[in-house]
Every structure is written in C-alpha cells, then in structure tokens.
C-alpha positions in Angstrom: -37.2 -38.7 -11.7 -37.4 -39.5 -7.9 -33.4 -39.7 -8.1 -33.0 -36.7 -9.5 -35.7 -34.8 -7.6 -33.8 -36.3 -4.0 -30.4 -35.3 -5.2 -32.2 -31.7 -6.4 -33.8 -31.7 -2.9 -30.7 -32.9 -1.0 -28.9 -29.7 -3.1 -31.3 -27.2 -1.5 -31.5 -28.3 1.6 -27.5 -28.0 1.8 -27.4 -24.6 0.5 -30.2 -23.6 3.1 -27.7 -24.7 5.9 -25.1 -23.2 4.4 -26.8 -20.0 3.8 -27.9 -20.0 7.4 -24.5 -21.1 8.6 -22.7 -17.8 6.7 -25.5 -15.8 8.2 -25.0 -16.6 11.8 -21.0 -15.8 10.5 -21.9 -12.7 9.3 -24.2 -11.8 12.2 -21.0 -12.8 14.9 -19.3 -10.6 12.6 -21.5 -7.2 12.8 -21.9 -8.0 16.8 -18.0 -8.5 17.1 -15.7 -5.6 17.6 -13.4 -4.1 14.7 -10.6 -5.9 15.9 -12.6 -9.5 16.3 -13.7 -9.3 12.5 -11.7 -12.1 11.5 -12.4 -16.1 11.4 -9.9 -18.7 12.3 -9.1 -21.7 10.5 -12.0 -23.8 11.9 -14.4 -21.5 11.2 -13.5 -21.9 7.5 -13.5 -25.1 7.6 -16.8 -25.7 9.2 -18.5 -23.8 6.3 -16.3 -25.6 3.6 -17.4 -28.9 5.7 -21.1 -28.0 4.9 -20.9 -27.2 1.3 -18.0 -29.9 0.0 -18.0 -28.2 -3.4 -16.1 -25.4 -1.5 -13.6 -27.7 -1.4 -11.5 -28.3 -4.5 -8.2 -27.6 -6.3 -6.0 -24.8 -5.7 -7.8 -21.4 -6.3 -6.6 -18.4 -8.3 -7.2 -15.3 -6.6 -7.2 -12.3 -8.3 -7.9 -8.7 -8.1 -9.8 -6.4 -9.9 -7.2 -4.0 -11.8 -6.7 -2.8 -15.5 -4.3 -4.3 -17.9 -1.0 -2.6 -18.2 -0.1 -2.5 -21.7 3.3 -0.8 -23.1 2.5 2.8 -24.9 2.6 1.5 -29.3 5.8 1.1 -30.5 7.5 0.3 -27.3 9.8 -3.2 -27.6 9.9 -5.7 -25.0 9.3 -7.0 -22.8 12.4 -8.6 -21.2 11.5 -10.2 -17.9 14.1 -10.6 -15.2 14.0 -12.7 -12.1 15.0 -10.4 -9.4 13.9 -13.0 -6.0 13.2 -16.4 -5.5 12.0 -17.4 -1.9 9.8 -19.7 0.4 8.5 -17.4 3.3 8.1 -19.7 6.6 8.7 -18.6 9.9 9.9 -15.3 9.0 7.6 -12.7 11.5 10.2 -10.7 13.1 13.1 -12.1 11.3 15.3 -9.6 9.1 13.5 -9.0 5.2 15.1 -11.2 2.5 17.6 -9.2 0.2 19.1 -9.8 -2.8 22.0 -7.3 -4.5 20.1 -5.9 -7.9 22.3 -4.2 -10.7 20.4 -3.2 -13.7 19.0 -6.0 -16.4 21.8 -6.3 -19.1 19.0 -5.4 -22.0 18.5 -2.2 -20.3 21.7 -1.2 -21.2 21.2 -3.1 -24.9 18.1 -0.7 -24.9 20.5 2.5 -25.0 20.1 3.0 -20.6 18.9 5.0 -18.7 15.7 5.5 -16.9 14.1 7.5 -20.0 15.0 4.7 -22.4 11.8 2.5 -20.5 8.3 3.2 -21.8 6.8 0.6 -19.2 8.0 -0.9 -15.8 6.1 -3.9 -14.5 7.0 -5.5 -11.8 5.1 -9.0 -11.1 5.1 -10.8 -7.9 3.7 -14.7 -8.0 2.8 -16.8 -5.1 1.7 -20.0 -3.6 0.7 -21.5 -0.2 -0.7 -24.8 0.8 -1.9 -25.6 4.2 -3.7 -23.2 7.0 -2.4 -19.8 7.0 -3.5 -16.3 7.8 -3.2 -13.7 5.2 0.1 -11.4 5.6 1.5 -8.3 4.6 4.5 -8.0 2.3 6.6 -5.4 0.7 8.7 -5.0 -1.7 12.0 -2.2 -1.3 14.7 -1.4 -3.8 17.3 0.8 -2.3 15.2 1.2 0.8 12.4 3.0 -1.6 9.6 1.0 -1.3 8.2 -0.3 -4.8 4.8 -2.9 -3.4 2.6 -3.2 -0.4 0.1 -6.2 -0.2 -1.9 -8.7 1.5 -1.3 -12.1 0.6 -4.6 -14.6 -0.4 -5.9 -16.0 2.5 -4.6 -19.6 2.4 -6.9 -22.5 2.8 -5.8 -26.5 2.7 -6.1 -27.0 -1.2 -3.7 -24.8 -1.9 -4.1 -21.0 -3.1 -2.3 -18.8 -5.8 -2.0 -15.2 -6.9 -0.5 -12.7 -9.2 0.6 -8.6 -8.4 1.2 -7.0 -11.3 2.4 -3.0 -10.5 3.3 -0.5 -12.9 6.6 0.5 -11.9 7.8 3.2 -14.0 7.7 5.9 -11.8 10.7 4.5 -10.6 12.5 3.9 -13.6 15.4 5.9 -12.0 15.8 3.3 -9.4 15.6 0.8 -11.8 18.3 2.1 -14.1 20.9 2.7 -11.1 23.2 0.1 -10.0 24.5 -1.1 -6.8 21.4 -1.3 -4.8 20.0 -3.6 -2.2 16.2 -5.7 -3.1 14.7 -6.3 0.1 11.1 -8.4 0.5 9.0 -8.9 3.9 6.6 -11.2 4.4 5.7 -11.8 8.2 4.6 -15.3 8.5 4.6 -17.7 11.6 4.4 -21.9 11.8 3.0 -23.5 14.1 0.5 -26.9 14.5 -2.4 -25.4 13.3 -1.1 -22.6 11.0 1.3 -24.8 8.7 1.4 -23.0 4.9 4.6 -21.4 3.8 4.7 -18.9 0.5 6.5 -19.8 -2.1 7.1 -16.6 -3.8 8.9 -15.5 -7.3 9.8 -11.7 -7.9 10.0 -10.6 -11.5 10.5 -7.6 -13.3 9.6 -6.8 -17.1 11.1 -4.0 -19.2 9.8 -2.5 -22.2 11.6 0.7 -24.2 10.4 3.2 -25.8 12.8 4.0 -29.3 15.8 5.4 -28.6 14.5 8.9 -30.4 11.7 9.2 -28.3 11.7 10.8 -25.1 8.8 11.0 -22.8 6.6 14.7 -22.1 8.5 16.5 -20.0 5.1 16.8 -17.5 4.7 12.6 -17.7 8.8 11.5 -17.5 9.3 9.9 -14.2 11.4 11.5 -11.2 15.0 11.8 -11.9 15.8 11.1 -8.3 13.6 8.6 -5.7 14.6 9.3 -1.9 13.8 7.0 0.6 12.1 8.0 3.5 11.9 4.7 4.9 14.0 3.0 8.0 17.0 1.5 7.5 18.6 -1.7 6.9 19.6 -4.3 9.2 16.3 -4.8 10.7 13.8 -7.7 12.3 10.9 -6.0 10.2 9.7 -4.4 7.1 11.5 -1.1 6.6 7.8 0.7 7.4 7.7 2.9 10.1 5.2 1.6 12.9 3.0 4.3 14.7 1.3 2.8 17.7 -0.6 5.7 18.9 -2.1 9.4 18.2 1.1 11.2 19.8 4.0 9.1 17.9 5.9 10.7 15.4 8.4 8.9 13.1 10.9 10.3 10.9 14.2 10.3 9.2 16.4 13.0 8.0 17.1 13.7 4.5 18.8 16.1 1.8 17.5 17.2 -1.9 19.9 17.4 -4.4 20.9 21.4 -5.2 19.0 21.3 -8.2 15.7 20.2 -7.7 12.7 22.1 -9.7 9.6 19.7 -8.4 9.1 17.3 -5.0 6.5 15.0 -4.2 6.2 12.8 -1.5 4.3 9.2 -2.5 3.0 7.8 0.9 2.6 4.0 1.5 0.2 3.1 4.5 -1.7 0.1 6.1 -3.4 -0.8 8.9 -3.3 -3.5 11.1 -3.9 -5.2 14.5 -6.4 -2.8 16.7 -7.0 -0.4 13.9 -7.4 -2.9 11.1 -10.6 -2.0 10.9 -10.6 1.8 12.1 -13.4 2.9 9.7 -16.1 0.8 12.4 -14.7 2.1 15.7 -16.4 3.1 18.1 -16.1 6.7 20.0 -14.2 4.2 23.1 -11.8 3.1 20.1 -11.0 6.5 19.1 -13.7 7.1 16.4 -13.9 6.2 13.2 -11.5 9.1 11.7 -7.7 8.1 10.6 -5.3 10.8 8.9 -1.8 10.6 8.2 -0.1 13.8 8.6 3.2 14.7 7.0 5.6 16.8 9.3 8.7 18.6 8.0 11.0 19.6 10.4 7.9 19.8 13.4 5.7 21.4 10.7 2.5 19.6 9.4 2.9 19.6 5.9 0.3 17.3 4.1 -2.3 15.0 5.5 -3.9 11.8 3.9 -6.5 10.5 4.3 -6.6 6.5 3.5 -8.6 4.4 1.6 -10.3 1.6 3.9 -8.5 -1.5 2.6 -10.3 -4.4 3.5 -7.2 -7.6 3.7 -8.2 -11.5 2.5 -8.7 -12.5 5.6 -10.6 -9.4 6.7 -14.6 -9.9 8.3 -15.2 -13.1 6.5 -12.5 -14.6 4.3 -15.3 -16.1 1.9 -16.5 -12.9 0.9 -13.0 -12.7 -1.2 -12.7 -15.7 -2.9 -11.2 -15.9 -5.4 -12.4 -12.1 -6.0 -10.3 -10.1 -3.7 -11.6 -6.5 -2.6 -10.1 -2.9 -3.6 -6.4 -2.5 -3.0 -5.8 -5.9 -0.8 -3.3 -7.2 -3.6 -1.6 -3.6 -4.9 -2.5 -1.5 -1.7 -3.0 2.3 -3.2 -0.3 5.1 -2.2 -0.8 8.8 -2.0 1.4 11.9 -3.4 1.3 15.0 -1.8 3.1 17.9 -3.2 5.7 19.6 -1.3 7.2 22.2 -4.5 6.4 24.8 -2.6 8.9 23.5 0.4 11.8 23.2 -2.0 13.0 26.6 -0.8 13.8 25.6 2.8 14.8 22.2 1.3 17.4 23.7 -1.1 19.4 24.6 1.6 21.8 21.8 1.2 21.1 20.7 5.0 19.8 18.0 6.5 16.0 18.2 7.1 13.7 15.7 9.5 10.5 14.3 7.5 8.4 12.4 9.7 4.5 11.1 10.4 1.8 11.0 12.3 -1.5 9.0 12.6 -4.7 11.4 14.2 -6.4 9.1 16.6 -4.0 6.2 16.0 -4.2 3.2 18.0 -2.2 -0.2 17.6 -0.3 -0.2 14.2 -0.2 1.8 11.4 2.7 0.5 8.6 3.7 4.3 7.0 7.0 5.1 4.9 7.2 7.4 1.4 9.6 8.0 -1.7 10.0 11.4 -2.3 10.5 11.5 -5.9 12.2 15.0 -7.2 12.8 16.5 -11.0 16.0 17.6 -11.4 17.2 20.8 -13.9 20.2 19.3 -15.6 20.8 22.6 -17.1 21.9 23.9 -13.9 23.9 23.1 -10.8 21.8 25.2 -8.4 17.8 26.1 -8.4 16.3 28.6 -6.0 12.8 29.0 -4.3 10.5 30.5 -1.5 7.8 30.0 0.6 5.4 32.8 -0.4 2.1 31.2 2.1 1.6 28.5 4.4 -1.6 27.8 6.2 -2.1 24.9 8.6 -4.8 25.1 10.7 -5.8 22.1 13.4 -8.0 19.5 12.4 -11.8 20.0 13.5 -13.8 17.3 14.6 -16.6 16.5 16.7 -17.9 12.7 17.2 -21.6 12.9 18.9 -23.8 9.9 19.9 -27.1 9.7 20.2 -29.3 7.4 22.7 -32.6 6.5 23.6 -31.7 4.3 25.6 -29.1 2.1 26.7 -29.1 -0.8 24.2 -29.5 1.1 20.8 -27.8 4.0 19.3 -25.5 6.3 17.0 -23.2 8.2 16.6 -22.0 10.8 13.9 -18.4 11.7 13.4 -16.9 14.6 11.4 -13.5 15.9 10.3 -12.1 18.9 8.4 -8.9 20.0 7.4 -7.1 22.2 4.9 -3.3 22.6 4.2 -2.4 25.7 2.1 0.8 26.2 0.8 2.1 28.6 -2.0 6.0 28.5 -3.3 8.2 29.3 -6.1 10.8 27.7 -8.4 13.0 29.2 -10.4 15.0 26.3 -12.7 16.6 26.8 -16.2 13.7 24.5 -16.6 10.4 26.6 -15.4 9.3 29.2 -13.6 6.4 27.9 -11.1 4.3 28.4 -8.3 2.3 25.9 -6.5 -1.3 25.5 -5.4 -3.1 25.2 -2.2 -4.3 21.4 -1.5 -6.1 19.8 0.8 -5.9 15.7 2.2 -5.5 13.6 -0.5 -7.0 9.8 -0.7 -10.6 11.8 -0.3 -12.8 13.9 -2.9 -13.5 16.5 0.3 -12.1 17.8 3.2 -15.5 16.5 5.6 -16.8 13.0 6.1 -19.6 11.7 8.6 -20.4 8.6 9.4 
C-alpha cells in the first residue's frame, strides 16, 4: 500500500507541475503579441522533460475530417504514386516537379474526366528530429490541388496523412502533358535538424461507363491557373506584404464558356499569422481578400482563422490537429455574371488584394469554367454591378492606461447581375456577398 500510494502521490504531484508549467506557457502566450505566439524547441522540451510520458514513439497526427467514400457502384480504386521526396533545406529553393501524364487505368476506365466518380489525392509524411511546422502545396499544371501545414515535429518522430477529394479537378487529372510541382519550405540547421520524408499518391475510382454525372454536380470542363509561374525559388502563391499590394496575372476563357468560378486558396503567415488577435497598432483584427478583375473589385473573402501545428502552443494539437491546419479550406466566388466582358477572346488581368494586410499572405485561385460543347461561341452581359467600399470602424475603450478594449467592425457587399446565353442554358446570376462568413458584419 505505501508503494503504491508514493508512486500515486509522486503521479500527482508531477501533473501539478506540469499543469502549472503549461499555465505559465499559456499565460506568456495571452501576454505575447500575435506574432510571438509560438514556442521554440526548448520550450517543448522543458514540458516533455516534466511529464516523461510525453515522451514516447512516433505520434500519428490527424485531423478531424469525414471519410471520403466513392458514390455505390463506382470501381476502384487504383492508386498511383505521383511524388516521392525527402524535403531538407529546401526554403527558398525552386518546388520539386515531376512530369504527370494520366494513370494508364484511367484510360482502361473508358477516359475522360467524367469517367471518375471520386478523386483522392493522399499526401503521407514523416519527420524525426526538431523542426518547425511548414507550409506545403501541391500544383498540377500550375492549378493548385493542396495547401497545408505540416505536424509539428518533435524528437520521437511524427507522422500524418492528407486525404483531399480531388474531383473537381478531374479535368486536370484526365489531361496529359502537365507539370506536378510540391513546396515545402524547410531549413537545417544545429538545432532544427528533421527532414520530411514525403509520398504523393493519387486514387481513382469510375463511375460505369453509362453513367454520367448531373449536369449541376459534373466537375469544370476547364481549370485555369491563376497562379505564378514556373521556374521559381518559392511556392507558385502570390505573396501580398501589405494593404496596398495587388498581384495578378492575365488570363483568357475559352469562347464557349456558360459558368466561371474562381476557387481561392489563402494562408497566413509571419506578422499576420495570427491577424484575428491584432491589435488597432497591427492593423486591427479584420482581413479580406478582394478579387480584382481588370482594376475592378469583383469578390471579397473573408478567411477562416486557421490555427497551424505549431501555432500558440504546439501541445494543444497533439495528435489532434485544429480546423483546416492539414487540408487548409478554399473559397469560390462566382464570377458568371463577368463572363460577358470575359468572352471577349482578350486577355484580362485577375489579381488580389489583402484589406489591412501586413507581412505575408500566401493567395492564388483556379478558375474552374463549364464549357457548351454544343457550341463554338456563348454570349453574355453585365446587366448590374454594385461595389461599394468596405465600412469599418475599430474603437477602443479605456479607463485607464493598463486595461482596455476595443471593438472592430466591417461590412461589405458585392452585387453583380449577368447573363448567359449557351446551347446549354439560359441564366442569370445572383447578388453575393464575402464568402468564408455567414454575414457581411463581424465585431470583436
């Protein structure tokens, strides 16, 4: 009885100083600026040091998502390797590529992008050693396909599986001659010593060759890039550094296009990781991405606050990982009602923007289109267009000069109402306001 009462004793008192040891973390943590809210290396291992059962084999990381399952009836799946890799120092080195040509039983399948009932494509990783998390992502013919944060290494060795329903870009998928390219920005040094060993794969399932997809659920017969270019030292992002930067590329729809919409991919790093906590000197708590189209604001999102692996306390998120860290969340805006001025068959500038932006926002998009095959040619108009400026106000509040608050508020709504006449439909569009958000105000 004494034995097991002083081991019993001997538990609780470590769990008391472990306890108060996270506290005093999370307290440095609340009284540390956005941009301080991360722990090094040593500060992980002094809590590991006073609870040893932190310590143990490589952990499994893992994030919260639903299964993907192919629709009944579909066959498959048949997995192809697409990249094999150990990321080192690669942090301002070009993104690995790799030529991709369609899996040989897509064509045994009958082709084509319709012919696939389920796209999944699975990334798998591994890192031993000290690291810091990192951001990766995955492009296939410069349209990008996954964004993520890696788990945040410790010494025992971490592991971790994306799986992303891919079948929105089935069209990709099914075209040959393209170029896979993967970023993962990592950097070596004494302290900081894990590499990621990393496997790409992706499985196919069909649906029977009699079956075709709902016109309304079939995937995009054409993915545009709106993305930089290859050769680089970098992802092929965009990077907006502040409030006034806009970045864009220029682009042309094909003749025949019934239906546009821009998916958005965005993250937020360095002085803005944390944007949603800063303060009025840090340009307020508010972030938007606008979309510009040839100088005009477009669409606006507004994103989700995705809190990385190594983000405020890198225990929190193990081996649970929080919303989005693994399979970061993208955003479609519809721009139908545009397709008039796009139709045009010239060359249009589609850029972005970041409201109150400071050091670095990641941004690029795919603008998926329908296509009429019936016809060589569809026609459209602008029939409204309404843009307003954001409004906002951020006011604080006082008593004195210790303790305080501060409310901040933001509006905005886009209106825009087209046409489209295709052998396919007749449509018009609908106003919309910032997607990524359930209204058009927040306070904090």
């Amino acid at each position: 009885m004494m034995t097991t009462s002083s081991a019993h004793d001997g538990s609780h008192s470590l769990l008391r100083v472990w306890l108060c040891f996270t506290l005093l973390l999370c307290f440095r943590s609340c009284a540390a600026s956005p941009r301080d809210l991360r722990f090094s290396a040593e500060d992980i291992a002094a809590v590991e040091a006073v609870l040893p059962s932190l310590r143990q084999a490589k952990t499994t990381f893992f994030e919260v998502d639903r299964p993907l399952r192919p629709p009944r009836g579909s066959s498959g799946p048949c997995s192809t390797l697409l990249l094999s890799h150990v990321f080192a120092s690669t942090f301002n080195k070009p993104p690995v590529i790799a030529a991709y040509s369609p899996p040989s039983c897509l064509d045994d399948a009958g082709g084509g992008a319709l012919i696939v009932s389920l796209a999944v494509l699975e990334w798998r990783a591994d890192c031993h050693g000290a690291q810091y998390d990192r951001i990766f992502g995955v492009w296939l013919g410069g349209a990008e396909l996954l964004r993520g944060s890696t788990a945040e290494p410790r010494p025992e060795g971490v592991t971790w599986t994306v799986n992303k329903d891919v079948t929105k870009y089935a069209s990709l998928l099914a075209a040959g001659n393209s170029t896979l390219a993967v970023y993962l920005g990592n950097l070596i040094d004494d302290t900081y010593d894990g590499v990621y060993n990393t496997n790409l794969t992706l499985h196919l399932y069909f649906r029977r060759a009699t079956r075709s997809p709902p016109p309304s659920s079939a995937p995009a017969d054409r993915v545009v890039p709106v993305s930089r270019s290859l050769p680089l030292n970098d992802g092929l992002w965009f990077v907006v550094d502040n409030t006034t930067e806009v970045e864009s590329t220029r682009l042309t729809v094909p003749p025949n296009a019934h239906r546009a919409v821009l998916e958005v991919y965005v993250s937020s790093h360095d002085f803005d990781e944390f944007w949603y906590m800063n303060m009025p000197d840090q340009n307020g708590p508010f972030r938007e991405v606008t979309i510009h189209l040839d100088g005009k604001v477009v669409g606006a999102v507004w994103p989700f606050p995705v809190i990385y692996t190594g983000g405020i306390n890198p225990l929190i998120w193990r081996p649970i990982t929080s919303i989005g860290s693994f399979n970061m969340p993208t955003y479609d805006v519809e721009l139908t009602p545009f397709l008039g001025k796009l139709l045009d068959g010239k060359e249009h500038e589609l850029g972005f923007a970041v409201t109150n932006a400071q050091k670095s926002w990641y941004v690029d998009a795919n603008l998926h289109l329908w296509l009429d095959p019936k016809s060589s040619a569809t026609s459209g108009g602008l029939v409204a267009y309404n843009a307003p400026k954001l409004t906002g106000s951020i006011v604080s509040k006082s008593s004195d000069s210790i303790d305080g608050e501060y409310d901040a508020t933001a509006s905005r709504n886009i209106s825009a109402t087209g046409w489209v006449s295709s052998a396919r439909r007749a449509a018009t569009s609908q106003p919309h306001s910032p997607r990524g958000s359930p209204s058009c105000t927040r306070t904090w």
